[in-house]
C-alpha positions in Angstrom: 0.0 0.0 0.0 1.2 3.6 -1.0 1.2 6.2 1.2 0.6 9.5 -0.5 2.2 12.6 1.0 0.3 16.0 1.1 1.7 18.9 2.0 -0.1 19.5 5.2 1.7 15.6 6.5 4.9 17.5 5.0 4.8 20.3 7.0 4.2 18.0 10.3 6.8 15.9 9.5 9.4 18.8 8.8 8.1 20.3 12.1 8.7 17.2 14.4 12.3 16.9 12.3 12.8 20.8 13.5 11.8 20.0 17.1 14.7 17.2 17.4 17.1 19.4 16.8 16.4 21.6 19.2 18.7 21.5 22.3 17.8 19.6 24.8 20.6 19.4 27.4 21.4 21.9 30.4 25.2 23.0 30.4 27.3 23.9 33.2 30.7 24.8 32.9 33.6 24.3 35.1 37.4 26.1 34.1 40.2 24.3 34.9 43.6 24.6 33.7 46.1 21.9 33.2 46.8 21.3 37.1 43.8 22.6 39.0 39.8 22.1 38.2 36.9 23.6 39.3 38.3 27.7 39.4 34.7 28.9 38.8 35.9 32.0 37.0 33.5 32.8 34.0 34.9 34.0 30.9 35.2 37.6 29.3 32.1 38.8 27.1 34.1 38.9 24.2 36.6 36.0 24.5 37.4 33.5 22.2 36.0 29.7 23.2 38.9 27.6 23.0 38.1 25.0 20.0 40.3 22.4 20.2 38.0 19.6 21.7 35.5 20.3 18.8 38.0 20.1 16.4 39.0 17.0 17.6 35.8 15.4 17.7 35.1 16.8 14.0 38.1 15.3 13.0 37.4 11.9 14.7 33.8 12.0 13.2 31.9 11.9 16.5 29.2 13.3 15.4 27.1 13.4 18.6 29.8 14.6 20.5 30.7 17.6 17.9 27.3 18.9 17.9 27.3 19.0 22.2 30.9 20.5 22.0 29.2 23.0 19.7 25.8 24.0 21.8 27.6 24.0 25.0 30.0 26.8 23.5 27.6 28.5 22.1 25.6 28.7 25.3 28.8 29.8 27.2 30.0 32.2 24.7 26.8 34.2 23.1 28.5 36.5 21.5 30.9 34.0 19.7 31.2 34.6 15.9 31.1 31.2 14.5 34.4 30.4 12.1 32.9 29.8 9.0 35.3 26.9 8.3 33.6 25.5 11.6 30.5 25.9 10.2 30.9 24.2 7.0 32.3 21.5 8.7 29.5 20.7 10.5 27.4 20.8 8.0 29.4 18.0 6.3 29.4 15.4 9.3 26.0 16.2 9.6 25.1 15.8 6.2 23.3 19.2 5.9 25.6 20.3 2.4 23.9 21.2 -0.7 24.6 18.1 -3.0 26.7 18.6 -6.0 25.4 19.5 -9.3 24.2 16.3 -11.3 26.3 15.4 -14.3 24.4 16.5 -17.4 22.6 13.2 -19.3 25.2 13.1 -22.2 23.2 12.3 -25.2 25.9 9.5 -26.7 28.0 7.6 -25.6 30.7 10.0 -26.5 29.2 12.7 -24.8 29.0 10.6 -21.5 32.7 9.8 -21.6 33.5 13.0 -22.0 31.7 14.3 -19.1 33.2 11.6 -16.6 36.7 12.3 -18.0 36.2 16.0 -17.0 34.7 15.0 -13.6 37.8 12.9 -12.9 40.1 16.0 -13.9 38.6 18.6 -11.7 38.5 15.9 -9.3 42.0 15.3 -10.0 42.7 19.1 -9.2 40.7 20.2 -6.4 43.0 21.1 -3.6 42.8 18.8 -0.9 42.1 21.1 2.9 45.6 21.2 4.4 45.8 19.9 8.1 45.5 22.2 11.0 49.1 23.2 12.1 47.8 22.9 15.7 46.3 19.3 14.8 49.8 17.5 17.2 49.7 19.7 20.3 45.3 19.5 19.5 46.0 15.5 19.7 48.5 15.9 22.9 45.9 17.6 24.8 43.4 14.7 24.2 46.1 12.6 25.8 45.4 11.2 29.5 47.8 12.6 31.6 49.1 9.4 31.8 50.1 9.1 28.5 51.3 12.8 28.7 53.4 12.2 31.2 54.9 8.9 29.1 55.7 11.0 26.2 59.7 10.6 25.3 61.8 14.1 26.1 62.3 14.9 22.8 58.9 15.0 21.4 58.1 17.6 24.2 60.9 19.7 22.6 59.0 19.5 19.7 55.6 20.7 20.9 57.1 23.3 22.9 58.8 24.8 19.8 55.4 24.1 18.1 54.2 25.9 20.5 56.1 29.1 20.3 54.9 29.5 16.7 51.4 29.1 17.7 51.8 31.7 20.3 48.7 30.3 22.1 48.4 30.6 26.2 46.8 26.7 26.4 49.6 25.2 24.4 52.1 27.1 26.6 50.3 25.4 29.7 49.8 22.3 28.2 53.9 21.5 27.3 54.8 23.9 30.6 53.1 21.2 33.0 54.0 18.5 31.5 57.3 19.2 31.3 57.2 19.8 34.9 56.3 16.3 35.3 59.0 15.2 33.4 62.1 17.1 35.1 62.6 19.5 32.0 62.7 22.6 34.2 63.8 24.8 31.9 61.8 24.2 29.1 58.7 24.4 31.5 59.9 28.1 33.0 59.9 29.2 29.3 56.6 27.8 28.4 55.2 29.3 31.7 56.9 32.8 31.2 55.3 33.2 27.9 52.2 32.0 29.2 52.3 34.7 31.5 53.3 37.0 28.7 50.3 36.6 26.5 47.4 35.5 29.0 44.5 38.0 28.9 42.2 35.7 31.5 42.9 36.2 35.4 42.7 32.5 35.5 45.7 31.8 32.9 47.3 34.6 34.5 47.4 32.7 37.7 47.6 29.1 36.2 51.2 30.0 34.4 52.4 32.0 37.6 51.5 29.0 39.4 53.9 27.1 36.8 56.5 29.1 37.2 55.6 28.5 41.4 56.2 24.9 40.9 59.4 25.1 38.6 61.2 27.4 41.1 60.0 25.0 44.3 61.9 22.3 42.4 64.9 24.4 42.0 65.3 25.3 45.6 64.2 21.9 47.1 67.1 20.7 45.1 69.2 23.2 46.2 68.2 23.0 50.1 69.2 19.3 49.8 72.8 20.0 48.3 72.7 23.8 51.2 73.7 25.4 48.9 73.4 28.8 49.8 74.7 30.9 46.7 71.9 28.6 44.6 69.6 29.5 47.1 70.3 33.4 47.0 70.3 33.4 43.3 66.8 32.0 43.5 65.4 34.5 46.2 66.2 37.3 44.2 65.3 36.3 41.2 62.0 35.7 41.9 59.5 38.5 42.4 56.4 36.7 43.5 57.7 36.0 47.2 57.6 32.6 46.4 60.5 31.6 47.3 61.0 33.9 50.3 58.2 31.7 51.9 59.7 28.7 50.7 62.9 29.4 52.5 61.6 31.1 55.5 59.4 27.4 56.0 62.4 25.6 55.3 64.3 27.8 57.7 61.7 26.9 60.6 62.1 23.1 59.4 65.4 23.0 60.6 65.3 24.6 63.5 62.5 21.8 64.6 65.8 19.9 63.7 68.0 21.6 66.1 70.4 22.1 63.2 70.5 26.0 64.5 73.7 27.2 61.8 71.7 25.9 58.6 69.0 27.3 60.3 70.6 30.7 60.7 71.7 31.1 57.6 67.9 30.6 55.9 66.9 33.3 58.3 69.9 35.4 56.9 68.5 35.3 53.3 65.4 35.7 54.0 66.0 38.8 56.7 63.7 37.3 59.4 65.4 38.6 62.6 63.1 36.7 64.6 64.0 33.8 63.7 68.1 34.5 63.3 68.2 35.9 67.0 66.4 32.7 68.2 68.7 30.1 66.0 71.6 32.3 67.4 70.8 32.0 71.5 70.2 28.5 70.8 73.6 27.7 69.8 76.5 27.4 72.6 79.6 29.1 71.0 80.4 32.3 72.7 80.6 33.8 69.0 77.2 32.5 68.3 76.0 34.5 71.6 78.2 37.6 70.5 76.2 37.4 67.2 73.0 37.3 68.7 74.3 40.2 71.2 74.7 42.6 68.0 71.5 41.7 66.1 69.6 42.6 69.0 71.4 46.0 69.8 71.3 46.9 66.4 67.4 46.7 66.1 64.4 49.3 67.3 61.7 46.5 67.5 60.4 46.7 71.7 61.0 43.4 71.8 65.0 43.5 70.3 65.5 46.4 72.5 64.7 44.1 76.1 66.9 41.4 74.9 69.7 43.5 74.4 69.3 45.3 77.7 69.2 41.7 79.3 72.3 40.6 77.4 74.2 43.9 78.6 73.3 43.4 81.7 74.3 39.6 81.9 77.8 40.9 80.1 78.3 43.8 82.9 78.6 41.3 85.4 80.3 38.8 83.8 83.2 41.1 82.6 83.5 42.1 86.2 84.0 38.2 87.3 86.4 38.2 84.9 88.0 41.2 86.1 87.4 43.1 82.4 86.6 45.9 84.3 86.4 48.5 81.0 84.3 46.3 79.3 82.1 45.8 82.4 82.0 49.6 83.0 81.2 50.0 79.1 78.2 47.8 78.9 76.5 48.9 82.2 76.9 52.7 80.5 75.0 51.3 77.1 72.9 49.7 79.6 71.6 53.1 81.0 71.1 54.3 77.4 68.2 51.7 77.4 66.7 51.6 80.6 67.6 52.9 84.2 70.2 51.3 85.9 69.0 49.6 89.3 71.0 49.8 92.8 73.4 46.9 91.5 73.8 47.8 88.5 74.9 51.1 89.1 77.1 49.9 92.5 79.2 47.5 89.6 79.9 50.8 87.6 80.9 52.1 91.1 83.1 48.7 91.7 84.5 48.8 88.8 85.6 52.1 88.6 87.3 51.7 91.8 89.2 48.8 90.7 90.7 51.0 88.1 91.5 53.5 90.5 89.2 56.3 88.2 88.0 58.2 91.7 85.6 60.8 89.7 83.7 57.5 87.8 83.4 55.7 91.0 82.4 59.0 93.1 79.3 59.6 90.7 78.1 55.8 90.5 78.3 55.6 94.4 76.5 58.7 94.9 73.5 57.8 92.3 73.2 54.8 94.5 73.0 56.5 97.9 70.4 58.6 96.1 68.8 55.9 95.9 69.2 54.0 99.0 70.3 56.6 102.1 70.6 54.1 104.3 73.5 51.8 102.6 76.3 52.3 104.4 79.0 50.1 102.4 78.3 52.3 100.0 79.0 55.6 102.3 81.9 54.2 103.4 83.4 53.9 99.7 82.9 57.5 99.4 84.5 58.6 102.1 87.1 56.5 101.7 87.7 57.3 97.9 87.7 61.1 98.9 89.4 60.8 102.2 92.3 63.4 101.0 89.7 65.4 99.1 88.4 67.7 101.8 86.4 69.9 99.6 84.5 67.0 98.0 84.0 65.1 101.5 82.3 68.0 103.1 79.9 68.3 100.0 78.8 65.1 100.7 78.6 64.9 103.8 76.1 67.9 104.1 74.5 66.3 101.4 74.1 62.4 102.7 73.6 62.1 106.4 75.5 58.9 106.5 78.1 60.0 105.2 78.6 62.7 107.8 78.3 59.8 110.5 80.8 58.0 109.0 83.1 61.3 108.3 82.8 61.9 112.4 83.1 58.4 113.4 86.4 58.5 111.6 87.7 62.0 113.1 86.8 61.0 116.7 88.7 57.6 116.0 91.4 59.6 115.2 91.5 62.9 118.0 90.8 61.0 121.4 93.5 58.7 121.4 95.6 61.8 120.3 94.0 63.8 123.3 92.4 66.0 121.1 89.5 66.6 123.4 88.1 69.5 121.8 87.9 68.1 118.4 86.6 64.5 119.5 84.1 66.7 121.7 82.8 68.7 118.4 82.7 65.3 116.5 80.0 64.0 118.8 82.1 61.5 120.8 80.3 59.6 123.5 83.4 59.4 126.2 84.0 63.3 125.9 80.0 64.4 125.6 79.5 62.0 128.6 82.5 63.8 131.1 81.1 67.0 130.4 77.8 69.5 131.3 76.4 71.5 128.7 76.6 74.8 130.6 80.5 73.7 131.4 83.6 75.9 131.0 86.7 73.6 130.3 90.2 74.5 129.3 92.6 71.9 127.2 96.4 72.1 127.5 98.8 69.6 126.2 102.3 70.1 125.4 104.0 67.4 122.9 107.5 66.2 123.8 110.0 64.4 121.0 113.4 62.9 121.8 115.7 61.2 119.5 118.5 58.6 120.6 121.0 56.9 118.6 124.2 58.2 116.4 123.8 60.6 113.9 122.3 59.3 110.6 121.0 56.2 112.5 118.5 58.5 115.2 115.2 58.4 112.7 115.2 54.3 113.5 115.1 55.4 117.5 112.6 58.5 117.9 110.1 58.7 120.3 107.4 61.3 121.0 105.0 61.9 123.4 101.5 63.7 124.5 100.5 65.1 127.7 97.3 66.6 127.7 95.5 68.7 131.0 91.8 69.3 130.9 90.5 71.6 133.8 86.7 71.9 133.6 84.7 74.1 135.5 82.0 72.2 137.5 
C-alpha cells in the first residue's frame, strides 16, 4: 500500500524533524587549567572559546559529540562569531551540504565519456584542505595525563617549539606542565613565562604563575638538599612573587625543629627574618654565636629587640667584672643606661668597677646615684668617704648632702682625736666618752704640750725616735 504525502503531513513531518534538533541538554561549565579544576571564574564577554575539543571530535567524526561541543560553546559564549570553516564542517558530518550539481545526461555515448573524464580531472585538481598546524599539540591535549606524562623528552621539545609558533596561552600550559612532570625545568619556566606573557584571562594569568611557582619550588628543594646557599640566594632574588622567600623562611623553621640552628641561621639570613636569626643564634652554645645574637639585637628598634639587648648587657656587665674586664664591664652597664635605668646593683658594679681601676671621679658619681637611691646603705657611704678621704672639699659636699656619710666622716675623726688627746675636736665630733665627762653649761680649758726625743748616732737616730703627749683638761664644774 502507498502512502501519498500532502503537503499538510509534509509540513508536520518537517516540524517534528525541526523540534529534534532543538537543544535539549542543560550545560554547566567548570574552568580548569592543566593542574587545578573547578576555578569557577567565568569567561570575558568577548573572549574566544577555546576550539580544540571540537576540532578533535570533527576530526574523529563523532558526530554526537561535535554537535554537544558546539551547543555547549555557544551557550557559554553568546556573542561568539562562529568560524565559517567550523561551520561548514559541521554541515558535512552532519550531512546538511547542498549536493553537488548532477552530471548533465550526455546524449551518446561520446558525450558521457567526456563528461566523466572531466569529472575525474577537476576531481584530479581540487585542492585537498591542508591539516590544522595545531592538529599534534590538539591530539596531545586529548592525551590522558598518563600518557602525557609517558611522552619521550624529545617530542616535548618539539611541541614546545610548536608551541612558540602558535603563540597560544593553552599550548604554553599544556607543554609547561607536562614538562614539569617530566624534570625539564627549563623548558617548563619558558613555556610558563610566555604564558604569563600573553594571557589576557585572570585565571591563565594565575595558572602560568602557578607554573613558574612549581618550577622554582623544584629548584630550591634541590638546592636545600645539596645547602647550597649561593643557589639559594640566586633564586630569592630572582623571583618576584615572594615565592620563594616563603619557601625558604618554611624551610628555615624546618630545621630549626631539627635543632640544626647554623643551617638554620643562615635561611633566616636570606630571608631577613630577625626573629628567627636571634632565636637560632641563642640557641647555639659558642660564645661567638652569643656575640652574634648580642649585635643583632642592639642593632634593632623593635620593643622586643631592645629588652633582649638590655638583658644581654646586663648579663655581660657582670660577667666582665667576674672576669675582672673591668672596661668592658663599665662599658656595657653605660650602654645599659642608654636603654633603661640602671638599678642599685647595676649602678654599685659601675661604682666597683671604677674603683678597681682607680678612676675616683667615675666611681664618686656611680656611688653617689646609689646613695640617692638607698640613704641608708652604708658600704656604700663608706666607699665614698674613703675614695675622697684626701679630698676635703668634696667630702664635706657630701657629707652635708648624705647624712651617712657625715656619721661615717665623724666616726672617723673621733677615732682619730681621742687617742691623740684632742679633746676639743673629739668633743665637736659627737664622741660619747668626751659628751659624757662634760655638762652643757661647762667651762673647760685643754692644755697639752708634745714632747720628742731622738737617741742613737747621727744618721741612724730616725730608726730610735720617740714622741710623746700630755694633755690637761680643767673643767669648770
Amino acid at each position: 500500500m502507498k502512502t501519498r504525502f500532502t503537503p499538510r503531513i509534509l509540513f508536520v513531518v518537517l516540524g517534528a524533524v525541526s523540534i529534534s534538533y532543538l537543544p535539549q541538554q542543560a550545560f554547566g561549565q567548570t574552568k580548569t587549567t592543566y593542574k587545578e579544576k573547578d576555578l569557577g571564574l567565568l569567561p570575558a564577554p568577548n573572549a574566544q572559546p577555546d576550539l580544540t575539543g571540537l576540532w578533535y571530535h570533527i576530526n574523529e567524526k563523532q558526530i554526537k559529540q561535535a554537535n554537544d561541543e558546539y551547543r555547549r560553546l555557544k551557550n557559554s559564549y553568546p556573542t561568539w562569531d562562529v568560524p565559517e570553516e567550523v561551520k561548514r564542517e559541521l554541515d558535512r558530518i552532519n550531512g546538511r551540504l547542498k549536493p553537488a550539481p548532477a552530471v548533465p545526461i550526455a546524449t551518446s555515448s561520446e558525450s558521457a565519456s567526456n563528461a566523466l573524464q572531466k569529472e575525474q580531472t577537476n576531481k584530479a585538481f581540487q585542492p585537498q584542505k591542508p591539516l590544522s598546524k595545531s592538529l599534534p599539540l590538539e591530539q596531545f591535549a586529548q592525551l590522558t595525563p598518563k600518557a602525557r606524562a609517558n611522552t619521550s623528552k624529545q617530542k616535548i621539545e618539539t611541541l614546545a617549539a610548536l608551541s612558540k609558533q602558535l603563540k597560544r596561552t593553552d599550548f604554553y600550559l599544556l607543554v609547561g606542565w607536562t614538562a614539569v612532570d617530566k624534570g625539564m625545568l627549563k623548558i617548563a619556566e619558558q613555556q610558563f613565562a610566555l604564558a604569563l606573557q600573553s594571557s589576557v584571562r585572570d585565571i591563565d594569568k594565575q595558572s602560568a604563575q602557578q607554573g613558574l611557582n612549581s618550577v622554582t619550588g623544584v629548584k630550591l628543594q634541590q638546592s636545600l638538599a645539596l645547602r647550597d646557599i649561593e643557589a639559594l640566594e640566586h633564586y630569592l632574588n630572582a623571583d618576584n612573587s615572594g615565592y620563594a622567600k616563603e619557601v625558604l623562611q618554611g624551610a628555615a623553621w624546618q630545621q630549626y625543629d631539627k635543632k640544626d640552628f647554623k643551617f638554620a641561621d643562615a635561611l633566616f639570613r636570606l630571608v631577613n627574618d630577625n626573629e628567627g636569626r636571634y632565636l637560632a643564634l641563642t640557641a647555639q652554645k659558642s660564645e661567638e654565636a652569643q656575640d652574634k645574637a648580642f649585635e643583632l639585637a642592639c642593632q634593632l628598634s623593635k620593643e622586643a629587640f631592645i629588652r633582649r639587648c638590655a638583658d644581654a648587657l646586663a648579663s655581660r656587665q657582670a660577667k666582665f667584672y667576674d672576669l675582672r674586664r673591668y672596661k668592658q664591664s663599665i662599658e656595657a652597664g653605660e650602654k645599659l643606661s642608654g636603654l633603661r635605668p640602671l638599678n642599685v646593683d647595676e649602678q654599685a658594679l659601675i661604682g666597683w668597677a671604677a674603683k678597681a681601676l682607680q678612676d675616683t671621679g667615675k666611681a664618686t658619681n656611680a656611688f653617689e646615684s646609689v646613695l640617692v637611691v638607698s640613704p641608708d646603705d652604708t658600704v656604700i657611704a663608706n666607699e665614698l668617704v674613703t675614695l675622697n678621704q684626701y679630698n676635703e672639699s668634696e667630702l664635706n659636699r657630701l657629707a652635708l648632702k648624705f647624712t651617712a656619710v657625715k656619721a661615717i666622716q665623724q666616726q672617723r675623726v673621733t677615732r682619730s682625736a681621742w687617742p691623740r688627746k684632742q679633746f676639743l675636736l673629739a668633743y665637736n665630733s659627737n664622741d660619747e666618752r668626751v659628751t659624757a665627762a662634760q655638762y652643757k653649761e661647762g667651762i673647760s680649758a685643754l692644755y697639752g704640750v708634745t714632747t720628742r726625743s731622738r737617741s742613737g748616732d747621727e744618721g741612724l737616730g730616725n730608726f730610735d725616735v720617740f714622741s710623746h703627749y700630755v694633755g690637761i683638761a680643767i673643767f669648770n664644774l
